[in-house]
Residue frames relative to the residue before (quaternion, step in Angstrom):
aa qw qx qy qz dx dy dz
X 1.0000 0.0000 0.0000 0.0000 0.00 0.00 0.00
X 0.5523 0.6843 -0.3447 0.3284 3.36 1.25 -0.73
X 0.8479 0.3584 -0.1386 0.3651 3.11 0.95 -1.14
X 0.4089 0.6138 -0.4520 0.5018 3.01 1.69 0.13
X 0.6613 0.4842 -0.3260 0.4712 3.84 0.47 -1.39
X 0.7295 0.4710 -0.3488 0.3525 3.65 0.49 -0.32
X 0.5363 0.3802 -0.4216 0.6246 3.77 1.46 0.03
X 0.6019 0.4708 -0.5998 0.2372 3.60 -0.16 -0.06
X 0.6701 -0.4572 0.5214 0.2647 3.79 -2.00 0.48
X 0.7413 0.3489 -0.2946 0.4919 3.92 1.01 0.13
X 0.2868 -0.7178 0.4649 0.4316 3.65 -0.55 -0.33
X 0.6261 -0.6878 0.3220 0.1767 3.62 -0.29 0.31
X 0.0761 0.8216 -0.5566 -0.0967 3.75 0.46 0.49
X 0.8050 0.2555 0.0460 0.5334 3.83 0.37 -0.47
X 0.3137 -0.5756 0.7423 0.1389 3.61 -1.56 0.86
X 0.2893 0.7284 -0.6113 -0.1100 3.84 -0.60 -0.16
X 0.8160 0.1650 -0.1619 0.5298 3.77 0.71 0.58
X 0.1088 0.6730 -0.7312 0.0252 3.56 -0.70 0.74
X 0.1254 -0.7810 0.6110 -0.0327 3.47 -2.21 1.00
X 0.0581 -0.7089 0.5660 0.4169 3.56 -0.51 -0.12
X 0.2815 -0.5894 0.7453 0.1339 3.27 -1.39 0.29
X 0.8178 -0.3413 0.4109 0.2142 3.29 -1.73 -0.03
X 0.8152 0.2103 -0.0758 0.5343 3.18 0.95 -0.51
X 0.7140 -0.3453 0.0841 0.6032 3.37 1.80 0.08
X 0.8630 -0.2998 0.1352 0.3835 3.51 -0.42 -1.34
X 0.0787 0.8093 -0.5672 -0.1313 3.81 -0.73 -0.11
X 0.1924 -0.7272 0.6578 -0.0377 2.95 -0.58 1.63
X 0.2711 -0.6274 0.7296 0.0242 2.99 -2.02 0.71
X 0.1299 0.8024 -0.5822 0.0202 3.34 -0.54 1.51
X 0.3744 -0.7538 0.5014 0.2006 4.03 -0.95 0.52
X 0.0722 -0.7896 0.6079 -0.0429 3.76 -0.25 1.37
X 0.3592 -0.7391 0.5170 0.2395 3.01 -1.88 0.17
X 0.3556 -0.9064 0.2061 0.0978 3.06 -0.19 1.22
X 0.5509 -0.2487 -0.0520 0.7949 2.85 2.19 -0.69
X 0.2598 -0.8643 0.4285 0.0425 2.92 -1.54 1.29
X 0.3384 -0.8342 0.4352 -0.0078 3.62 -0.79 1.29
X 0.1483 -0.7566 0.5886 0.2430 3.49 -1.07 0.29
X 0.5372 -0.4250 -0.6249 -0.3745 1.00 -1.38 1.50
X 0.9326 -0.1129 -0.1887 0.2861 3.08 -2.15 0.28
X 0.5139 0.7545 -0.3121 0.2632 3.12 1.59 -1.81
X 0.8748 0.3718 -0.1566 0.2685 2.98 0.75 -1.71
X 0.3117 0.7647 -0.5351 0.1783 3.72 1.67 -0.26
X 0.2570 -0.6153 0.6782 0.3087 3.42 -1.17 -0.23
X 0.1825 -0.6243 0.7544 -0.0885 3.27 -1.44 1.20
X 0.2182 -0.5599 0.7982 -0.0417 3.33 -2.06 1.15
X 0.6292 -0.5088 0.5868 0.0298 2.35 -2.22 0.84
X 0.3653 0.7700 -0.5194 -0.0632 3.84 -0.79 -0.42
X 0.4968 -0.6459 0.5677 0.1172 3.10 -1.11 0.89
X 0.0503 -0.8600 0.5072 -0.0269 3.71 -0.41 1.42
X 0.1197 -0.8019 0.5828 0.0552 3.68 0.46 0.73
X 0.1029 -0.8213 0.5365 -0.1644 3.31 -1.07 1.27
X 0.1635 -0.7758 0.5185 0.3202 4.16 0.15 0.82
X 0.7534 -0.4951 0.2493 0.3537 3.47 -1.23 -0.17
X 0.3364 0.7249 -0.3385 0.4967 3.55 2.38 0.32
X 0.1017 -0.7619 0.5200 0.3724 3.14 1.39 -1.26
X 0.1983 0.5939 -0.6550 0.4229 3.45 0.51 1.89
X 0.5196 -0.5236 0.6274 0.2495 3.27 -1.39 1.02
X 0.2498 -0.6827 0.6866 -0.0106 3.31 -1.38 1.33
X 0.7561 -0.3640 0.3313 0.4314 3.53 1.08 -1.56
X 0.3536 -0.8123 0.4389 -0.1499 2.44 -1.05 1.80
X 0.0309 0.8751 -0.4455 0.1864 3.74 -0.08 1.32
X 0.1301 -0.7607 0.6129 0.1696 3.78 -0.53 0.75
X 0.4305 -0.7294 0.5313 0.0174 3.23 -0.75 1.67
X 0.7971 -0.2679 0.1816 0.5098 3.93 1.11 -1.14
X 0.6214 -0.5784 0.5119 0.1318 3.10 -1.74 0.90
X 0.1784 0.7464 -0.6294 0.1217 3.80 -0.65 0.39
X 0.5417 -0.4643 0.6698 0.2058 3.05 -2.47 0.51
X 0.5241 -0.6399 0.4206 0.3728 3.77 -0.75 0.54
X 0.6427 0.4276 -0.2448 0.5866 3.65 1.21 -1.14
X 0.4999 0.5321 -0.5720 0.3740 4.44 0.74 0.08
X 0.1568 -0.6296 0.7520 0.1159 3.11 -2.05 0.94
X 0.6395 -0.4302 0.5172 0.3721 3.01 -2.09 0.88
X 0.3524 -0.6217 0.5927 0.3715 4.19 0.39 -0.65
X 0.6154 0.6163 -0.4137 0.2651 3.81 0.93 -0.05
């Protein structure tokens, strides 16, 4: 996984979801997108990292927008 997260266009702060899928993987990783003091308020995204079983990027998708301090309420 390591080396997949290291070709992507963001830097990773967080795994929060890995899957297999049919064609391999779909991770779910949580970046900061822009960052604020303080921290609470940075805004962080989602993205969806789709990945065949070569671990080659297939596809690459920001899913959501968030406050650092926002819960899901779940």
């Amino acid at each position: 996984m390591a080396k997949v997260l290291g070709t992507l266009p963001v830097v990773p702060e967080r795994v929060s979801g890995v899957r297999s899928s049919d064609n391999g993987w779909s991770i779910l990783i949580d970046v900061v997108e822009l960052e604020r003091i303080p921290a609470t308020t940075s805004v962080m995204c989602t993205y969806r990292v789709d990945v065949d079983g070569e671990a080659q990027l297939t596809g690459f998708e920001r899913l959501r927008r968030f406050t650092r301090a926002t819960t899901d309420g779940r």
